[in-house]
PDB file of N, CA, C and O in Angstrom:
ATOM      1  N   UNK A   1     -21.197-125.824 -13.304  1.00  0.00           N
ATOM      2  CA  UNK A   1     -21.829-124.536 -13.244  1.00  0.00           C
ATOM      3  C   UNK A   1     -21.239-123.687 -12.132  1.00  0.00           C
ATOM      4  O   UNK A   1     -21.886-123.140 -11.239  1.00  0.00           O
ATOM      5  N   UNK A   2     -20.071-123.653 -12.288  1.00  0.00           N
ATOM      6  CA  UNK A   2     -19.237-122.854 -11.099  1.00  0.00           C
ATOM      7  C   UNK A   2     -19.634-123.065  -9.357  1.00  0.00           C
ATOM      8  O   UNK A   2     -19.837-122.083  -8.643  1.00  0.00           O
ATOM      9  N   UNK A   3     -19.698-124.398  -8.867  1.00  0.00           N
ATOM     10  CA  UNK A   3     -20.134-124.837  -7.751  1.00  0.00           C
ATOM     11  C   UNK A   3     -18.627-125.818  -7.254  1.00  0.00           C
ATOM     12  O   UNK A   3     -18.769-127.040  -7.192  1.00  0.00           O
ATOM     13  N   UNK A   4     -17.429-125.288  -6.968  1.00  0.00           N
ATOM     14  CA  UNK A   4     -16.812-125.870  -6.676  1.00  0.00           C
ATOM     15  C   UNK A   4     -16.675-126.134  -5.042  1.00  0.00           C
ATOM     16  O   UNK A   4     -16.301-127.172  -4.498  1.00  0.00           O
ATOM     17  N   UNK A   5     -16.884-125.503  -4.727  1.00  0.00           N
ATOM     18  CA  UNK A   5     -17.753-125.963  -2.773  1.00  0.00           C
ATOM     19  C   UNK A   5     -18.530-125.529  -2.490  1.00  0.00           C
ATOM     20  O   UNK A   5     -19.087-124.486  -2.831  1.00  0.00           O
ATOM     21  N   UNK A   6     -18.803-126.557  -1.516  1.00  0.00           N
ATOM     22  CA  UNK A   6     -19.894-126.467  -1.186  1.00  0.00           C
ATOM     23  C   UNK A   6     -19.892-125.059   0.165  1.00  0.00           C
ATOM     24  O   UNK A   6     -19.009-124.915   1.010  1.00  0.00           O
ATOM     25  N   UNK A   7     -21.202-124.141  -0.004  1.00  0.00           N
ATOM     26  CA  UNK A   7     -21.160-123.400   0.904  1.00  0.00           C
ATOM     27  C   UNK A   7     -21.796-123.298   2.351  1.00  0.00           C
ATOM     28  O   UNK A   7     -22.221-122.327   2.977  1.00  0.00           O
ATOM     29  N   UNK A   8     -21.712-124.640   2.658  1.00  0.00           N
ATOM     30  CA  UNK A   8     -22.117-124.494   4.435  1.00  0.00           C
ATOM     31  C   UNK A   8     -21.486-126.108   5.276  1.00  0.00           C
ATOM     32  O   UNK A   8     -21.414-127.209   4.731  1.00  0.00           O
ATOM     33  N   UNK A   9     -21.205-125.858   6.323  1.00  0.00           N
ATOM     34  CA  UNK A   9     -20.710-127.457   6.882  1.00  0.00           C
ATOM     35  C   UNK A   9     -21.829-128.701   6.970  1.00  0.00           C
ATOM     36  O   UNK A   9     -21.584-129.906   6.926  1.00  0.00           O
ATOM     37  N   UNK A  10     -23.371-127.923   7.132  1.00  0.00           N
ATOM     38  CA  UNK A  10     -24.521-128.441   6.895  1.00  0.00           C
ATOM     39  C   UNK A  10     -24.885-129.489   5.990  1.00  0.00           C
ATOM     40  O   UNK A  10     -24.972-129.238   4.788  1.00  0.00           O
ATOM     41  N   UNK A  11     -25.115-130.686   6.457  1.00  0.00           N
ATOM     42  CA  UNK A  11     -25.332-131.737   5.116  1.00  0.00           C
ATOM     43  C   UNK A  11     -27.038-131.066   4.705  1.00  0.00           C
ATOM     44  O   UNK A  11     -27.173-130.624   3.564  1.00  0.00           O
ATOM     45  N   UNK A  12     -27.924-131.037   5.398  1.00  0.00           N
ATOM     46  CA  UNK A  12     -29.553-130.278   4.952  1.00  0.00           C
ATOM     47  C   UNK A  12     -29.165-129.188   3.670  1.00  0.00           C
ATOM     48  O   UNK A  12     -29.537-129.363   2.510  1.00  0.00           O
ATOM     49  N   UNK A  13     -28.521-128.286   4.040  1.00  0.00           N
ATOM     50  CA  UNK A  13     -28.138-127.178   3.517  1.00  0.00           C
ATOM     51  C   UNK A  13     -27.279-127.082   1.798  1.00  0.00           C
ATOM     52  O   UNK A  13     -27.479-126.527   0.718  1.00  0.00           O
ATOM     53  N   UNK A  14     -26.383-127.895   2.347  1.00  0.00           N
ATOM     54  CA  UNK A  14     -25.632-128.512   0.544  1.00  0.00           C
ATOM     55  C   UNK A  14     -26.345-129.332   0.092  1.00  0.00           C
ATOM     56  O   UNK A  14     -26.174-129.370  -1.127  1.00  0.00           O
ATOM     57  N   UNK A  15     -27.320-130.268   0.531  1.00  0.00           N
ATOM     58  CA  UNK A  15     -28.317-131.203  -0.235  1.00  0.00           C
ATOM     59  C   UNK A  15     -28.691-129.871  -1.207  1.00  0.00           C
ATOM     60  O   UNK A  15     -28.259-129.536  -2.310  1.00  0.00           O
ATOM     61  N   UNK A  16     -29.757-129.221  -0.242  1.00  0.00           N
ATOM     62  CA  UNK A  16     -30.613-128.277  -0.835  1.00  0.00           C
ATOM     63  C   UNK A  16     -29.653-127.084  -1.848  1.00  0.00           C
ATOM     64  O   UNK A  16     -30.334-126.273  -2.475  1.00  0.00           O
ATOM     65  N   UNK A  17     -28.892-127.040  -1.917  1.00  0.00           N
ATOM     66  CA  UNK A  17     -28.159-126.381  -3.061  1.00  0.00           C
ATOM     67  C   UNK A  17     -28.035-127.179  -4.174  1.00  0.00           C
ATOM     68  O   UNK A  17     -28.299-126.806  -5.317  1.00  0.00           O
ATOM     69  N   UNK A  18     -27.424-128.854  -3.696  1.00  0.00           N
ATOM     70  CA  UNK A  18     -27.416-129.230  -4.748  1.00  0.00           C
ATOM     71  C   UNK A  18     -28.659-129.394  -5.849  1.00  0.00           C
ATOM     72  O   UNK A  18     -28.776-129.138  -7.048  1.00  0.00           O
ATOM     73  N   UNK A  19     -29.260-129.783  -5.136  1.00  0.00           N
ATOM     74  CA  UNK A  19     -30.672-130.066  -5.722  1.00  0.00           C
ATOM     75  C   UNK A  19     -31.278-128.399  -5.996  1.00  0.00           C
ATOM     76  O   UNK A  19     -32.441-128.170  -5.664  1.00  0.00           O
ATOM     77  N   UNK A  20     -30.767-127.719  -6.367  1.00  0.00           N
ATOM     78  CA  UNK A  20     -31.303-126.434  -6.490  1.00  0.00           C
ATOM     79  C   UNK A  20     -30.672-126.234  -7.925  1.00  0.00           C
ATOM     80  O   UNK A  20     -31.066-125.718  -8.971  1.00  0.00           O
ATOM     81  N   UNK A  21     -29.423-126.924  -7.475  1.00  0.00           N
ATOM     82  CA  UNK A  21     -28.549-126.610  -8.858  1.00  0.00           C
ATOM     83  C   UNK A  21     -28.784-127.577 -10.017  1.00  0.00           C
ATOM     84  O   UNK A  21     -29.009-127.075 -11.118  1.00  0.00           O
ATOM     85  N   UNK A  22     -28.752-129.155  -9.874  1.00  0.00           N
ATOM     86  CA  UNK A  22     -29.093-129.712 -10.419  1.00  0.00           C
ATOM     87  C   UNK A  22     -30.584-129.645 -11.241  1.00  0.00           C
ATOM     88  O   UNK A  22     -30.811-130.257 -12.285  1.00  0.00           O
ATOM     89  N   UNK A  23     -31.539-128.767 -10.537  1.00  0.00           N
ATOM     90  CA  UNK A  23     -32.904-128.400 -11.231  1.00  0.00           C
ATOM     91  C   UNK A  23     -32.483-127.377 -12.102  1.00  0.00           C
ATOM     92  O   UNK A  23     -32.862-127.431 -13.272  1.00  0.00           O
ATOM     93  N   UNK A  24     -31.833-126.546 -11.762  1.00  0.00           N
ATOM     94  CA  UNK A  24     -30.889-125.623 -13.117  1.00  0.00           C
ATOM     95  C   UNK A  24     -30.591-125.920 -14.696  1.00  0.00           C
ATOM     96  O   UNK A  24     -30.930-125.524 -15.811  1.00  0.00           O
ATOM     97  N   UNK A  25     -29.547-127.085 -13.928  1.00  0.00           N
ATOM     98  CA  UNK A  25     -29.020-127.864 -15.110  1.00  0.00           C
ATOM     99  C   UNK A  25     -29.692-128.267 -15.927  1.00  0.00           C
ATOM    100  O   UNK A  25     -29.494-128.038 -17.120  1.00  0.00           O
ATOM    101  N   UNK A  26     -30.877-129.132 -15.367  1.00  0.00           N
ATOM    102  CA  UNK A  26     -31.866-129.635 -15.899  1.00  0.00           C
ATOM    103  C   UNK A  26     -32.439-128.976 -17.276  1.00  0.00           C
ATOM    104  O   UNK A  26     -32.601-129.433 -18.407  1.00  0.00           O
ATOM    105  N   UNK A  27     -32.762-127.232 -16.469  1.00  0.00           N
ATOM    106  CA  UNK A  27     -33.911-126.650 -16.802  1.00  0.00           C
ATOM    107  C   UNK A  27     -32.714-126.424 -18.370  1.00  0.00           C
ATOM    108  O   UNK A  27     -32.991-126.898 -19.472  1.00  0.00           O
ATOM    109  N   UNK A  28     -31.616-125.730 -18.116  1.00  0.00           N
ATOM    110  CA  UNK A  28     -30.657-125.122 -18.866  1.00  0.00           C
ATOM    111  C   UNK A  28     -30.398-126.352 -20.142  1.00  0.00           C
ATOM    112  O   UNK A  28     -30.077-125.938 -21.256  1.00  0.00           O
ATOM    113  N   UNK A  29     -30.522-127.543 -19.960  1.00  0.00           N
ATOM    114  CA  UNK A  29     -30.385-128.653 -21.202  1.00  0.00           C
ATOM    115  C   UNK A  29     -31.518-128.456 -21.583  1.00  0.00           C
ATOM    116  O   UNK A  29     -31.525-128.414 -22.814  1.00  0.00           O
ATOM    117  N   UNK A  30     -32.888-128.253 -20.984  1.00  0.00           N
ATOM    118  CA  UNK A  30     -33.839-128.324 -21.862  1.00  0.00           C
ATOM    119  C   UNK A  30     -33.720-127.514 -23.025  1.00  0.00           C
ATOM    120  O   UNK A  30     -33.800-127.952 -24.172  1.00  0.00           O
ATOM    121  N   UNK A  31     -33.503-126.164 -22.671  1.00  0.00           N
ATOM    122  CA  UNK A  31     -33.487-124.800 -23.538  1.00  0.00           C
ATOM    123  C   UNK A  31     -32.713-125.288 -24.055  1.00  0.00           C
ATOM    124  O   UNK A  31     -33.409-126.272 -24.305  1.00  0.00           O
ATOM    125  N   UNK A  32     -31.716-125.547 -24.536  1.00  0.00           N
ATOM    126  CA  UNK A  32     -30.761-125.781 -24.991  1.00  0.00           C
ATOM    127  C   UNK A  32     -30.984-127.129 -26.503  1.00  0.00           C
ATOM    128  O   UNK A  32     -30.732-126.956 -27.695  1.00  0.00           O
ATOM    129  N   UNK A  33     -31.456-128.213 -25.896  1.00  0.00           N
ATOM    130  CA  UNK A  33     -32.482-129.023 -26.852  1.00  0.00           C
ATOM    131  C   UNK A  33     -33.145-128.703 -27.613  1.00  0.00           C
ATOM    132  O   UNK A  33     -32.903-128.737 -28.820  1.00  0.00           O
ATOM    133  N   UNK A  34     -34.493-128.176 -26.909  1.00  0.00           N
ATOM    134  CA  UNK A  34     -35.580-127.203 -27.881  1.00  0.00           C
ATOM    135  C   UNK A  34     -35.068-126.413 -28.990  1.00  0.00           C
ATOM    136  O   UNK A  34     -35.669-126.512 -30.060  1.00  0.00           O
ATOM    137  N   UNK A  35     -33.642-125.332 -28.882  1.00  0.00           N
ATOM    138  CA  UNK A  35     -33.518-124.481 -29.970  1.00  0.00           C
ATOM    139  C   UNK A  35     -32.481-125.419 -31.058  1.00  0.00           C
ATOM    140  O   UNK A  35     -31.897-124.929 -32.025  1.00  0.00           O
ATOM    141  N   UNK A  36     -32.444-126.311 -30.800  1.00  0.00           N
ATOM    142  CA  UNK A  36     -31.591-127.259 -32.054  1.00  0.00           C
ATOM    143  C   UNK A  36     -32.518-127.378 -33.354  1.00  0.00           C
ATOM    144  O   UNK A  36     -33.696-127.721 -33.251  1.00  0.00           O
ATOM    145  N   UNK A  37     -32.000-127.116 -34.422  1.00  0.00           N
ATOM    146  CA  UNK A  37     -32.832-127.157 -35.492  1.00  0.00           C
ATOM    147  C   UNK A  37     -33.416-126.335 -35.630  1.00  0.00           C
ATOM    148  O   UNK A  37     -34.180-126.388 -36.595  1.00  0.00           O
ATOM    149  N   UNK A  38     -33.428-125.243 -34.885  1.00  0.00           N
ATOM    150  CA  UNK A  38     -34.437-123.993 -35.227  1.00  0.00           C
ATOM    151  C   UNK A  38     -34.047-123.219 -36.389  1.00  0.00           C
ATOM    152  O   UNK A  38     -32.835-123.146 -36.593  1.00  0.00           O
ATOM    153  N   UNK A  39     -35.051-122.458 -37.418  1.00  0.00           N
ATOM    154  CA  UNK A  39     -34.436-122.260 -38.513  1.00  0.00           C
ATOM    155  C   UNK A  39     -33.817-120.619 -38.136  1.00  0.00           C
ATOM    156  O   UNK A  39     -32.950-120.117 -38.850  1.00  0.00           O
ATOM    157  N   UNK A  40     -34.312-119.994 -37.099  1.00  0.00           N
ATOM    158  CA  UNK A  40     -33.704-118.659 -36.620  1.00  0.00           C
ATOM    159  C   UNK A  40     -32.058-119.182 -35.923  1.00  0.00           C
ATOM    160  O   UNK A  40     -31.196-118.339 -35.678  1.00  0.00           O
ATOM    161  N   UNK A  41     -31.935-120.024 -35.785  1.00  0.00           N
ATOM    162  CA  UNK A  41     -30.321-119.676 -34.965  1.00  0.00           C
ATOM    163  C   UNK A  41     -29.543-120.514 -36.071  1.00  0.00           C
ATOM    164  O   UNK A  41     -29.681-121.693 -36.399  1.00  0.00           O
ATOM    165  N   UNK A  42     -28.827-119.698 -36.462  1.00  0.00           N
ATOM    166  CA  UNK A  42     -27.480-120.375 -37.332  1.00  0.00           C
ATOM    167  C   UNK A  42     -26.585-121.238 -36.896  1.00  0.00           C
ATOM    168  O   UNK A  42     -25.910-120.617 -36.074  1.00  0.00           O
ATOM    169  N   UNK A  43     -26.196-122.323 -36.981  1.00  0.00           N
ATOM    170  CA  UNK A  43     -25.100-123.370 -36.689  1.00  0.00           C
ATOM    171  C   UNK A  43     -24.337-123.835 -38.251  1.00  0.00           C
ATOM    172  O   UNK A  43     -24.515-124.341 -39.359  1.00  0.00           O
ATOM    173  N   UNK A  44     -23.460-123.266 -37.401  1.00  0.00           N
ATOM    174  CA  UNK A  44     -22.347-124.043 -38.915  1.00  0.00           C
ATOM    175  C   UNK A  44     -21.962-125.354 -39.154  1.00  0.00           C
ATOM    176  O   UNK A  44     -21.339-125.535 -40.200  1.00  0.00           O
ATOM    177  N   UNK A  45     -22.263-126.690 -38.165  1.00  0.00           N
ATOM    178  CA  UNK A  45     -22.238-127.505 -38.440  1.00  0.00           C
ATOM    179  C   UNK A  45     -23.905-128.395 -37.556  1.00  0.00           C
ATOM    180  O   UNK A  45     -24.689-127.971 -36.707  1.00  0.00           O
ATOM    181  N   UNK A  46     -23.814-129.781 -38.342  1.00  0.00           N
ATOM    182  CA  UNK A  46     -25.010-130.406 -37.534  1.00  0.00           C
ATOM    183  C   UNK A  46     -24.588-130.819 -36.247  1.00  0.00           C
ATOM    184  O   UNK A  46     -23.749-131.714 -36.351  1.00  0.00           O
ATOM    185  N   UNK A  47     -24.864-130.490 -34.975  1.00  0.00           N
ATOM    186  CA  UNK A  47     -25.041-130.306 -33.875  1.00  0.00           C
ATOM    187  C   UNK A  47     -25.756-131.343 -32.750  1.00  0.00           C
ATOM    188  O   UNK A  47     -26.976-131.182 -32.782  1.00  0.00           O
ATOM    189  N   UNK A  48     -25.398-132.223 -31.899  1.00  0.00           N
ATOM    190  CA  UNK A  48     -26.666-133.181 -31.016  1.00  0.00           C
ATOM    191  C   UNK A  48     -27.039-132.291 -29.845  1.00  0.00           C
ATOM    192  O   UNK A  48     -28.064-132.571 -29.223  1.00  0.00           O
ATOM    193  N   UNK A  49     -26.435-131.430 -29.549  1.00  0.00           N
ATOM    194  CA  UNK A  49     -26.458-130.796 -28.179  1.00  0.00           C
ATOM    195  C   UNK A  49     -25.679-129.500 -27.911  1.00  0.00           C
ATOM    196  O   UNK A  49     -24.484-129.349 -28.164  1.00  0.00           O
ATOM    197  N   UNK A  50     -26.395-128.697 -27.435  1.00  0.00           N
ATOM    198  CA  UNK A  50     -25.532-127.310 -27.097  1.00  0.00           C
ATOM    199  C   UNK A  50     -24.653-127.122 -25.650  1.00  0.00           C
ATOM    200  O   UNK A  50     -24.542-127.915 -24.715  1.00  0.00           O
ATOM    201  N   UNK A  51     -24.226-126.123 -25.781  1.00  0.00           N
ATOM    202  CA  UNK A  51     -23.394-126.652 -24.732  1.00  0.00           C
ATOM    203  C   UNK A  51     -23.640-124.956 -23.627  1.00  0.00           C
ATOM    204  O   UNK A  51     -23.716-123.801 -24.046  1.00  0.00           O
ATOM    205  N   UNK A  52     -23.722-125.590 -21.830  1.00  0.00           N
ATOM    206  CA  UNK A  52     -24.988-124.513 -21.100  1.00  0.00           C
ATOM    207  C   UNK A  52     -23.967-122.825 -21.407  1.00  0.00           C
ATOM    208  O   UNK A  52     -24.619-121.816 -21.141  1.00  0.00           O
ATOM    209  N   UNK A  53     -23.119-122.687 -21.704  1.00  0.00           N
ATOM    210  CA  UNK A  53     -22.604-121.422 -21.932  1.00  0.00           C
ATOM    211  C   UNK A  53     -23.193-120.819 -23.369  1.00  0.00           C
ATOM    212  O   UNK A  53     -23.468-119.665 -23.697  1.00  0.00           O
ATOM    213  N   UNK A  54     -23.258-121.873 -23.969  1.00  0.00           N
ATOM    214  CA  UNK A  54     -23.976-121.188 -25.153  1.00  0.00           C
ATOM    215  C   UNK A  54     -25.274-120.115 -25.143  1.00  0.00           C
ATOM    216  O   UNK A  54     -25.695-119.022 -25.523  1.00  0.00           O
ATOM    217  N   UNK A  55     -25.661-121.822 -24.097  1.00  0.00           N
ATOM    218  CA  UNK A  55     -27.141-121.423 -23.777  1.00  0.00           C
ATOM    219  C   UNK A  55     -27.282-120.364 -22.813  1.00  0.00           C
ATOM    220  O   UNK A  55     -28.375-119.837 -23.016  1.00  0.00           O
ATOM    221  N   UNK A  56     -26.919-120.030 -22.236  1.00  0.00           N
ATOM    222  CA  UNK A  56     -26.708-118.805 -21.248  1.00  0.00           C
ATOM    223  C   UNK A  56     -26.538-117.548 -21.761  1.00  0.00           C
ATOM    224  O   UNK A  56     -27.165-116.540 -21.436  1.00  0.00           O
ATOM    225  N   UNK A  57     -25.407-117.672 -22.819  1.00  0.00           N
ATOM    226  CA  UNK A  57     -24.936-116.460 -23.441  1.00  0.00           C
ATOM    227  C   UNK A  57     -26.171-116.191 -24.190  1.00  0.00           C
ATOM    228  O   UNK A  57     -26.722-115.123 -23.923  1.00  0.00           O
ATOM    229  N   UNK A  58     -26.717-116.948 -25.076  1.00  0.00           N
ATOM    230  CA  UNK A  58     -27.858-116.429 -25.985  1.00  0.00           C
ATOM    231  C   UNK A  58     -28.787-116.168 -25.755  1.00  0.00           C
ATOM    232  O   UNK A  58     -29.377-115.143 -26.094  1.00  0.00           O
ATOM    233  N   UNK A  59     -29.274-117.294 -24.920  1.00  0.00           N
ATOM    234  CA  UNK A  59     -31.180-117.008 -24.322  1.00  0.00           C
ATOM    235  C   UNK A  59     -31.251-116.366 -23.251  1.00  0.00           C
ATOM    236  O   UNK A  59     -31.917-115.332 -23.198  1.00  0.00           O
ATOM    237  N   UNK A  60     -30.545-116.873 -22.129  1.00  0.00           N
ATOM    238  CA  UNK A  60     -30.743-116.475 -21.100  1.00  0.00           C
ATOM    239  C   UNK A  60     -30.352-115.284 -20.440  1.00  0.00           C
ATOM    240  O   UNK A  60     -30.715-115.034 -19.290  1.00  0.00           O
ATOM    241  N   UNK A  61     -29.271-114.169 -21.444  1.00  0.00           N
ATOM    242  CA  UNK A  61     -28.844-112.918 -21.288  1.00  0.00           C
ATOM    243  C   UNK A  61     -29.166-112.045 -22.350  1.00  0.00           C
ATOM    244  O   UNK A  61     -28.234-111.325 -22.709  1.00  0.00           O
ATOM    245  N   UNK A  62     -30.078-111.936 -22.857  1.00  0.00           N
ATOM    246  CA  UNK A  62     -31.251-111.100 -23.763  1.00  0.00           C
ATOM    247  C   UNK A  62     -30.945-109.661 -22.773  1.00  0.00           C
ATOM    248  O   UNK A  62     -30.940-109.547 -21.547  1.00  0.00           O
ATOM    249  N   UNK A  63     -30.713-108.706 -23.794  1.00  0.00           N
ATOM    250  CA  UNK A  63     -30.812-107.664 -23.135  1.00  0.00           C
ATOM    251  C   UNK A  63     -32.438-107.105 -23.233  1.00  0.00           C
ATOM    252  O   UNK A  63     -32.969-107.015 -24.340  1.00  0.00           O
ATOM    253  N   UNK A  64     -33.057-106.799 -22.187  1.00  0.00           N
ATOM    254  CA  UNK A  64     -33.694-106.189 -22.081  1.00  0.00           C
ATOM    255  C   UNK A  64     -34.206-105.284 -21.080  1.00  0.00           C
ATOM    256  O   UNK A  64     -33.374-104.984 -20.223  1.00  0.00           O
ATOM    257  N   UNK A  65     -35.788-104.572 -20.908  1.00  0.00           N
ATOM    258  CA  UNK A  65     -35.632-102.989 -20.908  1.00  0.00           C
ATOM    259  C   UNK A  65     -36.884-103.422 -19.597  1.00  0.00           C
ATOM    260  O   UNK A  65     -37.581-104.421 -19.774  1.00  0.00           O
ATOM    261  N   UNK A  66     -37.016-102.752 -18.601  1.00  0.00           N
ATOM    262  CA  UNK A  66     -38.561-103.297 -17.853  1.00  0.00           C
ATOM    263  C   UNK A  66     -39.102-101.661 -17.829  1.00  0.00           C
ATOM    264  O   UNK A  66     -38.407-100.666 -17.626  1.00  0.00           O
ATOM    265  N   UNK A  67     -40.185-101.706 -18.031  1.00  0.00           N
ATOM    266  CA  UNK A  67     -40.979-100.246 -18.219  1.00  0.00           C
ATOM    267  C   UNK A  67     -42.221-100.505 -17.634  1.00  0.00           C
ATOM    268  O   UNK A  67     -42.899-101.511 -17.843  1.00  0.00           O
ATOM    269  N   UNK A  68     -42.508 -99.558 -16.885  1.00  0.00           N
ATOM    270  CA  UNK A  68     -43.856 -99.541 -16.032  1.00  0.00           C
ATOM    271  C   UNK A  68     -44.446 -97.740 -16.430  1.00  0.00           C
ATOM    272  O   UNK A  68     -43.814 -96.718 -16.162  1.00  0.00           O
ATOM    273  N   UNK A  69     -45.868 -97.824 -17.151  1.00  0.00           N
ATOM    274  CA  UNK A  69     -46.173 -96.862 -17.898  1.00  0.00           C
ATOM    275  C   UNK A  69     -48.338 -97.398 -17.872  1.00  0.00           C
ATOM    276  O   UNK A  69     -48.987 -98.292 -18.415  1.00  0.00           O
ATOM    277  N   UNK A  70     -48.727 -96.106 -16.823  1.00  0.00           N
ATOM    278  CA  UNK A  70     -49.465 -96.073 -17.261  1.00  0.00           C
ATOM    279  C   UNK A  70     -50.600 -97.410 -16.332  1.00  0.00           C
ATOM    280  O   UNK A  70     -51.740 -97.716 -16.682  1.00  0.00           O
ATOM    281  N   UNK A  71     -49.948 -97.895 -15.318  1.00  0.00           N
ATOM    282  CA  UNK A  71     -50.032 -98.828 -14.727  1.00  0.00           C
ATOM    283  C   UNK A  71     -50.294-100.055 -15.390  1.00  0.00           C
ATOM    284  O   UNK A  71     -51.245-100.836 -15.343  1.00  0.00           O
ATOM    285  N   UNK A  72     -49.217-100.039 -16.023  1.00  0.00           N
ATOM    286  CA  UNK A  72     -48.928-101.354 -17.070  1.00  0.00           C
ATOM    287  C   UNK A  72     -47.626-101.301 -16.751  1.00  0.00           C
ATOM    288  O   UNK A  72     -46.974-100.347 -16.326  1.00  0.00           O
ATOM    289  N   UNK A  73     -47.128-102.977 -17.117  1.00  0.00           N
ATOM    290  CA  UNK A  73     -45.654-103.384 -16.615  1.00  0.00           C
ATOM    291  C   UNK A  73     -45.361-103.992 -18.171  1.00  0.00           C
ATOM    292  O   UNK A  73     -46.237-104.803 -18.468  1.00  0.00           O
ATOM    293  N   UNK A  74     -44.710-103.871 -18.857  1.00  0.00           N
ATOM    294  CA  UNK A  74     -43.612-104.135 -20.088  1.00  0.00           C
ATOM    295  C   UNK A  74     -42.432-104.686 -19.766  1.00  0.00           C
ATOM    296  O   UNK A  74     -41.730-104.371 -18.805  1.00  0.00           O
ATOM    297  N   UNK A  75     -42.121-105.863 -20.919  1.00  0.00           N
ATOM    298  CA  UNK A  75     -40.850-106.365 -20.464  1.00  0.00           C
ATOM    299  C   UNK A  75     -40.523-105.907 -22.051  1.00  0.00           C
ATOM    300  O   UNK A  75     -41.311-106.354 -22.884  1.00  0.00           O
ATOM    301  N   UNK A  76     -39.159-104.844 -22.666  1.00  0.00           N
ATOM    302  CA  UNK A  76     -38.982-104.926 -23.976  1.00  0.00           C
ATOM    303  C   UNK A  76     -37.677-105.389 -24.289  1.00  0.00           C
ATOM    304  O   UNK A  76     -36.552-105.158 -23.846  1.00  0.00           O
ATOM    305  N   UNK A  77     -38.265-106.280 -25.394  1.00  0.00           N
ATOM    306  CA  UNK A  77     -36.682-106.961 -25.875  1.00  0.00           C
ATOM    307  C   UNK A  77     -36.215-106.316 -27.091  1.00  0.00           C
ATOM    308  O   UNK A  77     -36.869-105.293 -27.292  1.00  0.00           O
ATOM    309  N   UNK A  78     -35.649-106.452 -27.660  1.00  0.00           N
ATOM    310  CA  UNK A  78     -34.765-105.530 -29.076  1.00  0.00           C
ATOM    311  C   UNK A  78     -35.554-106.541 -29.762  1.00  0.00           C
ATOM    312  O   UNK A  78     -35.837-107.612 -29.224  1.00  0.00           O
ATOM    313  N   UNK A  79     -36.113-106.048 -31.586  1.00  0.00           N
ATOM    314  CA  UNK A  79     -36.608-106.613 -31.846  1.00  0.00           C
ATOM    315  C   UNK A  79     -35.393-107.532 -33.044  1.00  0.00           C
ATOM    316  O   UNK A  79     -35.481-108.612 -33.628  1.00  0.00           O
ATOM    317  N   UNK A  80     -34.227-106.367 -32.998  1.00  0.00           N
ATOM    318  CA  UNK A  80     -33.257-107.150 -33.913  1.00  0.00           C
ATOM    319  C   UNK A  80     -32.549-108.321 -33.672  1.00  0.00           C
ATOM    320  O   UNK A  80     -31.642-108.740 -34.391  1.00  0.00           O
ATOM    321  N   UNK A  81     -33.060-108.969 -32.430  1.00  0.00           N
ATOM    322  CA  UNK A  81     -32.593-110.277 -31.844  1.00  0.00           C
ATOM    323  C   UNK A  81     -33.050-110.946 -32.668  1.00  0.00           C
ATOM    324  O   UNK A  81     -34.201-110.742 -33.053  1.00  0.00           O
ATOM    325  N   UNK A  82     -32.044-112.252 -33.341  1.00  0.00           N
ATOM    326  CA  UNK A  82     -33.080-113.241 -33.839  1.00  0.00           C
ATOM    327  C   UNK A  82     -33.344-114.293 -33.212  1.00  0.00           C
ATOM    328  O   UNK A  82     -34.142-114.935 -33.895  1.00  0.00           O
ATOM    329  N   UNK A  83     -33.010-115.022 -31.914  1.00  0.00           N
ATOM    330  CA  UNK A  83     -33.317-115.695 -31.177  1.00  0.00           C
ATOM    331  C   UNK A  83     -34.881-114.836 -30.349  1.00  0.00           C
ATOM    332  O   UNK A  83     -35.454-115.361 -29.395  1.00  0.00           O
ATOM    333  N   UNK A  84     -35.250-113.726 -30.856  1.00  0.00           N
ATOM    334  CA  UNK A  84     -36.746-113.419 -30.086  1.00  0.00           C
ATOM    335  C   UNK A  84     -37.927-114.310 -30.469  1.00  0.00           C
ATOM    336  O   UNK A  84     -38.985-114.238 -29.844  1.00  0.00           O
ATOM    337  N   UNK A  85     -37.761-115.110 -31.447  1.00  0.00           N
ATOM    338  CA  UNK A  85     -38.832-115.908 -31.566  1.00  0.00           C
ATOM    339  C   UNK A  85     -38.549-117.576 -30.481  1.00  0.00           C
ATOM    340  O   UNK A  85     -39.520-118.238 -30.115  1.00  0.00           O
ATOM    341  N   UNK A  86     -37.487-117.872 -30.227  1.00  0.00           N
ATOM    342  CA  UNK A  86     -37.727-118.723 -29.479  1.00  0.00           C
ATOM    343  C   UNK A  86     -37.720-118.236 -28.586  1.00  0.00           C
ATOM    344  O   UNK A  86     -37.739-119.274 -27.924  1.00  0.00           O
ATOM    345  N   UNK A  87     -37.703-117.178 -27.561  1.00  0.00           N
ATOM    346  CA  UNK A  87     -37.936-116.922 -26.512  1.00  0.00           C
ATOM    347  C   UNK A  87     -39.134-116.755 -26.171  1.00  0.00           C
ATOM    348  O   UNK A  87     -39.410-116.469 -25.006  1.00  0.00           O
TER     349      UNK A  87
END
């Protein structure tokens, strides 16, 4: 996940990155699991596992809009996404 050094001479400090990053990873295979088999995302072949760029590119970079109206806060996503139902 683009962590090729570490950024401090600090062993406390790169622990805590790593382990910051590694909870990432984690989180990023889950998503990634969950949308297998979903009948909204198309795969052209049968699939065990996605791979985290996928997953990044699709779920996790949703374009969307933040609107505050009315003292209400809105998050709007396009509704022509078809990955909006697993999100």
């Amino acid at each position: 996940m683009k962590l090729k050094r570490l950024p401090s001479g600090r062993f406390e400090t790169n622990d805590l990155i790593l382990h910051i990053e590694l909870l990432a990873y984690n989180i990023l295979r889950m998503i990634g699991q969950k949308t297998i088999g979903h009948p909204n995302i198309p795969i052209r072949k049968n699939v065990k596992r996605r791979r985290l760029k996928t997953v990044i590119k699709d779920m996790i970079l949703l374009a969307a809009k933040y609107i505050r109206h009315a003292r209400q806060k809105f998050i709007k996503i396009c509704r022509n996404n078809t990955l909006l139902n697993i999100f």
